[in-house]
C-alpha positions as CSV (number, residue, x, y, z in Angstrom):
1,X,3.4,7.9,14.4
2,X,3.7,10.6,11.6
3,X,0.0,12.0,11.5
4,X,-1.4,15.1,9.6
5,X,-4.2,16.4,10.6
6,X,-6.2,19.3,9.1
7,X,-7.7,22.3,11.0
8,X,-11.5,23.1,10.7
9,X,-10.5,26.0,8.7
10,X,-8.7,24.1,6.6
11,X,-10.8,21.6,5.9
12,X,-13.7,24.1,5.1
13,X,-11.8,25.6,2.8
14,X,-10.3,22.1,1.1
15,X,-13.9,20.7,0.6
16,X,-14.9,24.3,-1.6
17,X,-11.2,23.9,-3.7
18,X,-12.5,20.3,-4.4
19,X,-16.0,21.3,-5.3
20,X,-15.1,24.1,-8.1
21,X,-13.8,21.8,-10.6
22,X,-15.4,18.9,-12.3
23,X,-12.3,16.3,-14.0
24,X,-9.0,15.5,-12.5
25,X,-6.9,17.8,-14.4
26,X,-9.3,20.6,-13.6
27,X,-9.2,19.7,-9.5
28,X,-5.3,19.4,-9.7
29,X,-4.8,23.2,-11.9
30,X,-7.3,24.6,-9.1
31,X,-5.4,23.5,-6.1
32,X,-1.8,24.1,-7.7
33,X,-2.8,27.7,-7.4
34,X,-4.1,27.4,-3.5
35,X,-0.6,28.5,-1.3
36,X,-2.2,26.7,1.7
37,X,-2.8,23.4,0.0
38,X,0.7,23.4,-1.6
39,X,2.3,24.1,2.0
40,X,0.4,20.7,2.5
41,X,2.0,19.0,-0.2
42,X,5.6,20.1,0.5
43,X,5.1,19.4,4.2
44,X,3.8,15.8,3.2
45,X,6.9,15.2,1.2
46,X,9.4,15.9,3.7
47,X,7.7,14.0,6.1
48,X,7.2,11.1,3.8
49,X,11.1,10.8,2.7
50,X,11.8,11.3,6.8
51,X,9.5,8.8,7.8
52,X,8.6,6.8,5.1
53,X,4.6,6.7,5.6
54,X,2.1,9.4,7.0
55,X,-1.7,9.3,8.0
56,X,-3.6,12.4,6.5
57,X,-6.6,12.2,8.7
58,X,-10.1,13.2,7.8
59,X,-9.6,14.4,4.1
60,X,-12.6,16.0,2.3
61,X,-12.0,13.7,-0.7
62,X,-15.1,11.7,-1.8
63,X,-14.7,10.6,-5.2
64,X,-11.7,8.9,-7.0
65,X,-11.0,11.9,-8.8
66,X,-10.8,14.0,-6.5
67,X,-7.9,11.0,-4.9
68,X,-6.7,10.9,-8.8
69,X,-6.1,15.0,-8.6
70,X,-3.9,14.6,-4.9
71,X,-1.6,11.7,-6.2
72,X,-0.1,14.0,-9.0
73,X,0.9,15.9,-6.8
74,X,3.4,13.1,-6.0
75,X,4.6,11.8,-9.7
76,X,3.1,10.1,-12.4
77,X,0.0,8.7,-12.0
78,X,0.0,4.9,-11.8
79,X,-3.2,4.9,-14.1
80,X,-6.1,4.3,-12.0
81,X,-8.0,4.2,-9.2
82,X,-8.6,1.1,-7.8
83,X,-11.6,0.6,-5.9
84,X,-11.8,-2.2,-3.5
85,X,-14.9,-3.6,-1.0
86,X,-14.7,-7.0,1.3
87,X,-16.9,-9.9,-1.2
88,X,-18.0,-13.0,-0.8
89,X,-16.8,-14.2,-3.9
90,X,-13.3,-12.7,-4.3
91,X,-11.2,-13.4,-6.9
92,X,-8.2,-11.3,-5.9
93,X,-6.2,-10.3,-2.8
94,X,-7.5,-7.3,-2.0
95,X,-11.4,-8.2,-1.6
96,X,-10.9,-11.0,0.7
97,X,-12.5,-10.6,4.2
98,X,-8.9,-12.9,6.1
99,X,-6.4,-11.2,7.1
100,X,-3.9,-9.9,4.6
101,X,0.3,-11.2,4.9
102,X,2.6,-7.9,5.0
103,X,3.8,-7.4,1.2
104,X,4.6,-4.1,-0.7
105,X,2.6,-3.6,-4.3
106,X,3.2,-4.8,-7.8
107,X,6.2,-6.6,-6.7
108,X,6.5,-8.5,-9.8
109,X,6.8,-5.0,-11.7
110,X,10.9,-4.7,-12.3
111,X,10.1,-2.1,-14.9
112,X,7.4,0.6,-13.0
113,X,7.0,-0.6,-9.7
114,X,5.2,2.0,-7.8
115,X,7.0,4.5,-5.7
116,X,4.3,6.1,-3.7
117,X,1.5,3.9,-2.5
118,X,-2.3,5.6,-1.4
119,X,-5.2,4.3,0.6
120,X,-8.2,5.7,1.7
121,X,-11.4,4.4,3.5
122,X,-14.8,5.4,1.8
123,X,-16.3,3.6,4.2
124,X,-15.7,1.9,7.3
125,X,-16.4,-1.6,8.8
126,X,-18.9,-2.5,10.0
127,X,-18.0,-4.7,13.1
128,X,-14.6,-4.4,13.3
129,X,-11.8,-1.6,14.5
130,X,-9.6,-2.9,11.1
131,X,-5.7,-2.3,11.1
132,X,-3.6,-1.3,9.1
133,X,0.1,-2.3,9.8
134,X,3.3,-1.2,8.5
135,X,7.1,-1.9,8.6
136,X,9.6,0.7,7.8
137,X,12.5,-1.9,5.9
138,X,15.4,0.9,7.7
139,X,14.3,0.2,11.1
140,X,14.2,-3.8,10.0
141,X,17.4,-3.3,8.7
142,X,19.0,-2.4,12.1
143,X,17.3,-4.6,14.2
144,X,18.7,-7.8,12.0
145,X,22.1,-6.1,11.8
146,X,22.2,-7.0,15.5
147,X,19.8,-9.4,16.3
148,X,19.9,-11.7,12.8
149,X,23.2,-10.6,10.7
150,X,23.2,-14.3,8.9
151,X,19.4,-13.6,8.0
152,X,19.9,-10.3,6.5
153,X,22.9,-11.3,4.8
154,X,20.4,-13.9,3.6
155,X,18.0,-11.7,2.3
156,X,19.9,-9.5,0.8
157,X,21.4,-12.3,-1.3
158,X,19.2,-15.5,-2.0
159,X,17.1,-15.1,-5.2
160,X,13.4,-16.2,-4.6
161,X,10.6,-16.7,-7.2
162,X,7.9,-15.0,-7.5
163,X,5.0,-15.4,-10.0
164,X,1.4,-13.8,-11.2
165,X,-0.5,-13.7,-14.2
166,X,-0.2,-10.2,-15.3
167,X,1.5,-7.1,-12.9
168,X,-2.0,-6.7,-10.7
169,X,-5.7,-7.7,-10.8
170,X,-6.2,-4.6,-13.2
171,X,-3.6,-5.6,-15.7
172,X,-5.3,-6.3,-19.0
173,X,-2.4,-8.3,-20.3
174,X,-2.4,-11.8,-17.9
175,X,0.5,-13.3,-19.6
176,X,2.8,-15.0,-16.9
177,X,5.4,-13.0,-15.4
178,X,8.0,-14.4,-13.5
179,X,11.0,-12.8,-11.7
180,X,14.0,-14.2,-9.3
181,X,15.1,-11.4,-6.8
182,X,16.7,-11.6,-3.5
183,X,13.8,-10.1,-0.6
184,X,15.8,-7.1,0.5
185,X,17.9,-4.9,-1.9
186,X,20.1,-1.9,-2.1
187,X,19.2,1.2,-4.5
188,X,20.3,4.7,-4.5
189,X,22.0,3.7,-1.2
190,X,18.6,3.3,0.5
191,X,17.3,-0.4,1.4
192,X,14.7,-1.5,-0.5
193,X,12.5,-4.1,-0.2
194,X,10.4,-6.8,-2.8
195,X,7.7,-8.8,-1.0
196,X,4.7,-11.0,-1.8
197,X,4.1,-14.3,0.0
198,X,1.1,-14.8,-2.6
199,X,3.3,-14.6,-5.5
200,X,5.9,-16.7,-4.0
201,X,3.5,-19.8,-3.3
202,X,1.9,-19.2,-7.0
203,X,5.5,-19.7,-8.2
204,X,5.5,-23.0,-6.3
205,X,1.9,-24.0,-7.2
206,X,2.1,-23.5,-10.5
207,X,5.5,-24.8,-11.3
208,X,4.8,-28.0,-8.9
209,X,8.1,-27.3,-7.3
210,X,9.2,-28.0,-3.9
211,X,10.3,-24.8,-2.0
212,X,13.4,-25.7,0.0
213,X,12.8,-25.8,4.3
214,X,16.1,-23.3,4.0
215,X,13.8,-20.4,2.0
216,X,10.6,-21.2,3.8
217,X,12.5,-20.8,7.1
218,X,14.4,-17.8,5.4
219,X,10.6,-16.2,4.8
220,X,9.3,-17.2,8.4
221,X,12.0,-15.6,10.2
222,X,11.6,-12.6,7.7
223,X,8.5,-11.6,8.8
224,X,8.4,-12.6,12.6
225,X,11.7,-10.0,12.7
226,X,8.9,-7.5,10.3
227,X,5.8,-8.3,12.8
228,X,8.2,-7.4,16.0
229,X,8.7,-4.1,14.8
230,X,5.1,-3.0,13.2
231,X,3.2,-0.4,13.6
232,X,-0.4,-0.3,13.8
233,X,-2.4,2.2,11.8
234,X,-6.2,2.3,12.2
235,X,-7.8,4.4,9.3
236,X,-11.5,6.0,9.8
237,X,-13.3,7.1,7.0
238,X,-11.6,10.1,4.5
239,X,-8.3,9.1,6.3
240,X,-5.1,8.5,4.2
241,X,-2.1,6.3,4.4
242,X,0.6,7.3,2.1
243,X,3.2,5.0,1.7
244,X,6.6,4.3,0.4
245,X,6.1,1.5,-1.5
246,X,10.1,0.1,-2.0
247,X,11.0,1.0,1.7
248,X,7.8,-0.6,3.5
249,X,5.6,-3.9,3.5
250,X,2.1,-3.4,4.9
251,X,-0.9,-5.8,5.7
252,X,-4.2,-5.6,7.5
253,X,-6.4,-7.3,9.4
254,X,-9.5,-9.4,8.8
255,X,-12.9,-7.7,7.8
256,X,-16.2,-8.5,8.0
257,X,-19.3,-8.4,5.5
258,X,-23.0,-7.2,6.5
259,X,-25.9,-8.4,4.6
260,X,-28.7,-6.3,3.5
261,X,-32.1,-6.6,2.3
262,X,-32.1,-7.1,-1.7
263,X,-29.2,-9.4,-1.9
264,X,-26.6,-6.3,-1.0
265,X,-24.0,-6.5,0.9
266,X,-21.8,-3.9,3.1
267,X,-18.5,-3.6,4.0
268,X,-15.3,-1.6,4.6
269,X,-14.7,0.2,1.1
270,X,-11.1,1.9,0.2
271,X,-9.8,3.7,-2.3
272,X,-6.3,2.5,-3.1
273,X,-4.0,4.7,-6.0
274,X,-0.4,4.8,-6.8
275,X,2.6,7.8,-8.3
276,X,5.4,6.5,-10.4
């Protein structure tokens, strides 16, 4: 499992960069200069085009700009930075309390799909030990080259449907985008992969179509192949997984919600940000 971890010294020393400046910009010019903190960055980016995703465990980072200022580091900034706690009433994915289906982000997005994806906990659950899972699409690439070759071929060639009002929950625009790609892909020579089981069903609720028992089996065997091979990642608070967002799928387990005096509730809070 490819974790970083900082020394005390380190981390001491992180917290003050972080603390001199007051805006993004300002946080990112500061730590540019810092030798230690860009021996960081270049270790994290080998590591991440190695392995594909990486834990950086117990960050000093508190706010979303300070998470803002460490993603330029890794290309153009997506735009924001989302901000996601368990609800009771949840209108998208992320806030529900079940358990998430493995996808990869913005899948919809042909155009600007996210490269690099970013989340951190802010603050933990409160009942459960919540996990984070993660399949790297190279290593489900060679275990279908032997175990499934008529499934890969498959997915690397039957167009599915996928549908969503708008590229994400934040999207201002909700007009209806709708896109036909095969699952699994080839670019740059890599594999790639394109993946959300929630877009595919809106496809199919929305339309009123009937999804043929060939695809549905084509998805269920997809992801009992993914699940075989997944890793489990458990995030504790100012922990970060960095991800690449074309050559892995990730999910996450169910969460709870804790009630509070004054109609508040509590819950397992994240920080989730993307580079271009």
């Amino acid at each position: 499992m490819p974790n970083v971890v900082l020394s005390n010294d380190f981390y001491a020393n992180f917290k003050d960069w972080l603390e001199i400046s007051n805006t993004p910009m300002e946080i990112y010019k500061n730590l540019l200069e810092k030798e230690d903190f860009m021996f960081l960055i270049d270790s994290l980016k080998k590591m991440l085009i190695n392995e594909k995703f990486i834990v950086l465990q117990n960050t000093p980072f508190s706010t979303a700009k300070q998470l803002e200022a460490f993603v330029y580091f890794f290309g153009e900034y997506y735009g924001n930075i989302e901000y996601t706690g368990i609800k009771v009433d949840c209108s998208y994915t992320g806030c529900a309390s079940h358990q998430l289906t493995l996808h990869n982000d913005d899948a919809i997005d042909l155009e600007k799909q996210p490269n690099i994806g970013f989340i951190q906990v802010i603050t933990e659950d409160p009942v459960f030990d919540v996990e984070n899972g993660i399949v790297v699409i190279r290593e489900l690439i060679g275990k279908l080259k032997y175990d499934a070759p008529e499934l890969l071929d498959e997915l690397m060639t039957h167009e599915v449907s996928f549908r969503s009002l708008g590229i994400n929950y934040e999207s201002m625009d909700k007009k209806v985008i709708e896109i036909k790609k095969p699952i699994l892909y080839l670019e740059d020579n890599q594999y790639k992969v394109r993946f959300d089981l929630d877009r595919i069903k809106y496809h199919y609720q929305s339309t009123n179509e009937i999804q043929a028992y060939s695809e549905s089996k084509m998805i269920y065997d997809f992801l009992k192949h993914c699940n075989e091979i997944k890793k489990s990642i458990f995030l504790k608070k100012g922990d970060i997984l960095i991800f690449d967002n074309k050559s892995t799928l990730h999910d996450r387990t169910e969460c709870s919600i804790g009630i509070d005096i004054g109609s508040r509730i509590f819950s397992r809070e994240i920080f989730v940000s993307f580079a271009i």
